[in-house]
C-alpha positions in Angstrom: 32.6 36.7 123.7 30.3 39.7 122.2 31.6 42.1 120.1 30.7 45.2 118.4 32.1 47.9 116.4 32.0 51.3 117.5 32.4 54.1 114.7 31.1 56.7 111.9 29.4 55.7 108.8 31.5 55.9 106.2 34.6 55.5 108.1 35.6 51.9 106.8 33.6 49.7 109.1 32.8 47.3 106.5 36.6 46.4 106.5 36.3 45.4 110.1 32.8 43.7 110.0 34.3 41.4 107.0 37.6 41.0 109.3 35.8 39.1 111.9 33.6 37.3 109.7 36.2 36.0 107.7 37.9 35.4 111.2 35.0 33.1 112.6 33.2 36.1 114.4 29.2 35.5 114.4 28.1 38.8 113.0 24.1 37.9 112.7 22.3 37.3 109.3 20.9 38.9 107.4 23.8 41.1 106.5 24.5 44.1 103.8 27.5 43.9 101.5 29.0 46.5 104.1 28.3 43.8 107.0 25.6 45.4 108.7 23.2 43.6 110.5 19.6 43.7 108.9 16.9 44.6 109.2 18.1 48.0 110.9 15.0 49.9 111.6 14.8 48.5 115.6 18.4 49.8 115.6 17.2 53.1 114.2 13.7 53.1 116.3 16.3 52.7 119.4 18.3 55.7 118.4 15.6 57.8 118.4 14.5 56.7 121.9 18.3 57.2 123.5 18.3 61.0 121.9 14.9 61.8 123.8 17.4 61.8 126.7 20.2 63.7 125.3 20.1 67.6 126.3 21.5 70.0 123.1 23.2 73.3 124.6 23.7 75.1 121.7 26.4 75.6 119.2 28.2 72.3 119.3 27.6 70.7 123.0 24.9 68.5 123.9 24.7 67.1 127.6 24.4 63.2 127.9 24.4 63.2 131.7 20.7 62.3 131.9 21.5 58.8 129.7 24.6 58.4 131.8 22.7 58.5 135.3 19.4 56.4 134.2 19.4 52.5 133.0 18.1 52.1 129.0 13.8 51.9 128.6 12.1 49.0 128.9 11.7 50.1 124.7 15.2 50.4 124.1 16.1 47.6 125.6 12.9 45.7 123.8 14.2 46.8 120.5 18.3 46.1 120.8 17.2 42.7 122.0 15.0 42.5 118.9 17.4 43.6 116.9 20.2 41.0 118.0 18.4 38.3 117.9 19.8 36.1 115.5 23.7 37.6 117.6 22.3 36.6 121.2 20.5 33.5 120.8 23.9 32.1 118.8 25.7 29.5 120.4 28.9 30.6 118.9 31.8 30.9 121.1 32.2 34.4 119.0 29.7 36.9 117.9 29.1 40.1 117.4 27.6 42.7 115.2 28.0 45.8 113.6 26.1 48.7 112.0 26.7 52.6 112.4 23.9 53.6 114.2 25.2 51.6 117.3 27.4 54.5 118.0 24.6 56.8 118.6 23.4 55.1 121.3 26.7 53.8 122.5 26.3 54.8 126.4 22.9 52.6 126.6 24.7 49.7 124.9 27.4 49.5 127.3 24.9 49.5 130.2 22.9 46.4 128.4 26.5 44.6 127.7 29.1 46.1 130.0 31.1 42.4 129.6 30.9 42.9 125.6 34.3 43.2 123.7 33.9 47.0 122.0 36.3 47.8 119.0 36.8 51.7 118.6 36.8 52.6 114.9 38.1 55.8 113.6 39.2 57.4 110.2 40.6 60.7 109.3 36.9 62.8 109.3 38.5 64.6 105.8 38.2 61.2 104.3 35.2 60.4 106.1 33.0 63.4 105.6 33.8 63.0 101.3 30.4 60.6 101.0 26.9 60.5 102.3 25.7 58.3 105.0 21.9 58.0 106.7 23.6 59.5 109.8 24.8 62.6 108.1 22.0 64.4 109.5 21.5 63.7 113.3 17.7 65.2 113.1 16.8 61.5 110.9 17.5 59.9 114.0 16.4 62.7 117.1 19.4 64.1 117.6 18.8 68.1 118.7 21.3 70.3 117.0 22.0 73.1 114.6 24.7 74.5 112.2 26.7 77.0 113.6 26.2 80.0 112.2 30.2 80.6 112.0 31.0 77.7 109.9 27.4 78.1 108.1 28.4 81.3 106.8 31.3 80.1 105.7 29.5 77.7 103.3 29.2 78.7 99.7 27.2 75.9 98.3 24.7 73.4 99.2 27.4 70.7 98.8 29.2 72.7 101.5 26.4 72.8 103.9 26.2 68.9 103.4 29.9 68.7 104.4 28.8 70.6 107.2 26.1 68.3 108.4 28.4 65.4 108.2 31.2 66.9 110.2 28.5 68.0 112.7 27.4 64.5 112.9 31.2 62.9 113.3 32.5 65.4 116.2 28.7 64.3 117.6 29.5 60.8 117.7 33.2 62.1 119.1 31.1 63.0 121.7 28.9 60.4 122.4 32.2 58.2 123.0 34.2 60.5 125.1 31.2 61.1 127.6 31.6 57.7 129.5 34.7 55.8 131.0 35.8 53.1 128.4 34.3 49.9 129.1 36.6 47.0 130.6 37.3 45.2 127.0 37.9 47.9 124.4 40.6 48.6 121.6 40.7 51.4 119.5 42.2 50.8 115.4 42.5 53.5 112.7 41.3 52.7 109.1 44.3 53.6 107.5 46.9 51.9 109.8 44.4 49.1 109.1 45.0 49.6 105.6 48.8 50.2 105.8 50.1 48.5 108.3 47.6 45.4 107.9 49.6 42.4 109.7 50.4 44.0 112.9 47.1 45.2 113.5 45.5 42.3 113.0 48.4 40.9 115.6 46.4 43.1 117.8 42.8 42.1 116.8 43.9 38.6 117.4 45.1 39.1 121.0 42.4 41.1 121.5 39.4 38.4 120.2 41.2 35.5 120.9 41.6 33.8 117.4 43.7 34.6 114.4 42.4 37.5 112.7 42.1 36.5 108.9 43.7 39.3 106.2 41.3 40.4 103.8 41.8 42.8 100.7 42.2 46.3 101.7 42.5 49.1 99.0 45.4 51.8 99.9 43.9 54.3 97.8 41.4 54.9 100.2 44.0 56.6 102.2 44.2 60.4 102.0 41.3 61.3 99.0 40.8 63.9 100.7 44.0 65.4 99.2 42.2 65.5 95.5 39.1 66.7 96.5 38.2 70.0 95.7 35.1 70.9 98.4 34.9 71.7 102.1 36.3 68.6 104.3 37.9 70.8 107.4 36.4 72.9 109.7 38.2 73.6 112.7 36.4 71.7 115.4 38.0 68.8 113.9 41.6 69.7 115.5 41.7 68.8 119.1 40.5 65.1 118.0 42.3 65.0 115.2 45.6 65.6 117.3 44.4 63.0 119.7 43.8 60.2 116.8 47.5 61.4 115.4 45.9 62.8 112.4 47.5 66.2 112.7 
């Protein structure tokens, strides 16, 4: 079985990525202390590629209907397969891998491995907007967009215009996933029921990969920091997902 991880930077991936390590998973080497595949930049070359085909429409729509109707490039394709090599020349009955970036191109990837196993991470966006990832701004990697001048105006320091970016770049990836029928294998987990609620969602995970899903440590104050911090971390086109993920 292949698997991969499907969610923001910065919303608790690494906690997943260890999971199936520490669960027997093959997650390619060499790996970061967060468990992300290295070296990354045939990852990040790919993202660039896929936005080239992504249509922005202002405000905050973009149009992925041209990626959706035409099969990845011969260099996409070229660079995910270099970029997994050490996952899809393994012999091990499970393997995987996960990094970020893989949910920018997310559409492409299921066309190259419809049969994969993909696991739908999410965390509250007031949590996960607090720190800085390489995908807080979409433009590093392509991606057409702007601030809306609405929330932009709204922004009273450069720290808020950062929080901007980031939310930007979360409903973005929001997007991304929504804009194709879920593949055939697919599970969806929240950090913090992850975090909370540990054993009976790894009772899930285990079902869902086919092994027992090993505990590992799991920090509850991670849970809710937005609630001491200070800044900016809602803006209002957060609320029909946030609804839909139970957050509100």
């Amino acid at each position: 079985m292949l698997i991969t991880v499907i969610g923001r930077g910065h919303s608790g991936t690494r906690a997943i990525s260890h999971t199936l390590s520490a669960s027997g998973v093959y997650m390619g080497e060499p790996l970061n202390v967060s468990g992300d595949l290295l070296p990354p930049q045939k990852m990040y070359d790919a993202c660039r590629v896929f936005a080239q085909y992504v249509n922005y429409t202002g405000e905050l729509e973009w149009d992925f209907s041209h990626v959706i109707g035409s099969d990845p490039t011969p260099e996409f394709r070229t660079l995910i397969e270099e970029y997994l090599h050490t996952v899809l020349t393994s012999d091990s009955k499970l393997r995987g891998w996960k990094i970020p970036e893989t949910t920018l191109v997310y559409p492409w990837i299921v066309k190259m491995f419809p049969d994969a196993a993909y696991i739908f991470w999410v965390r509250d966006p007031r949590d996960c907007i607090l720190n800085s990832h390489l995908t807080d701004d979409l433009a590093d990697f392509g991606v057409k967009y702007t601030l809306p001048k609405r929330y932009l105006d709204e922004c009273k320091t450069e720290e808020d215009i950062v929080r901007l970016k980031r939310s930007v770049s979360w409903y973005y990836q929001r997007e991304i996933v929504r804009s194709i029928p879920k593949p055939a294998k697919w599970i969806s987990f929240r950090f913090e029921d992850m975090v909370l609620d540990q054993d009976a969602q790894l009772q899930r995970l285990s079902e869902f990969i086919g092994t027992d899903a090993a505990k590992i440590e799991m920090r509850r104050e991670s849970v809710g920091r937005y609630k001491n911090d200070t800044g900016v971390h809602y803006f209002d086109f957060f609320e029909a997902d946030m609804k839909e993920l139970g957050y509100l």
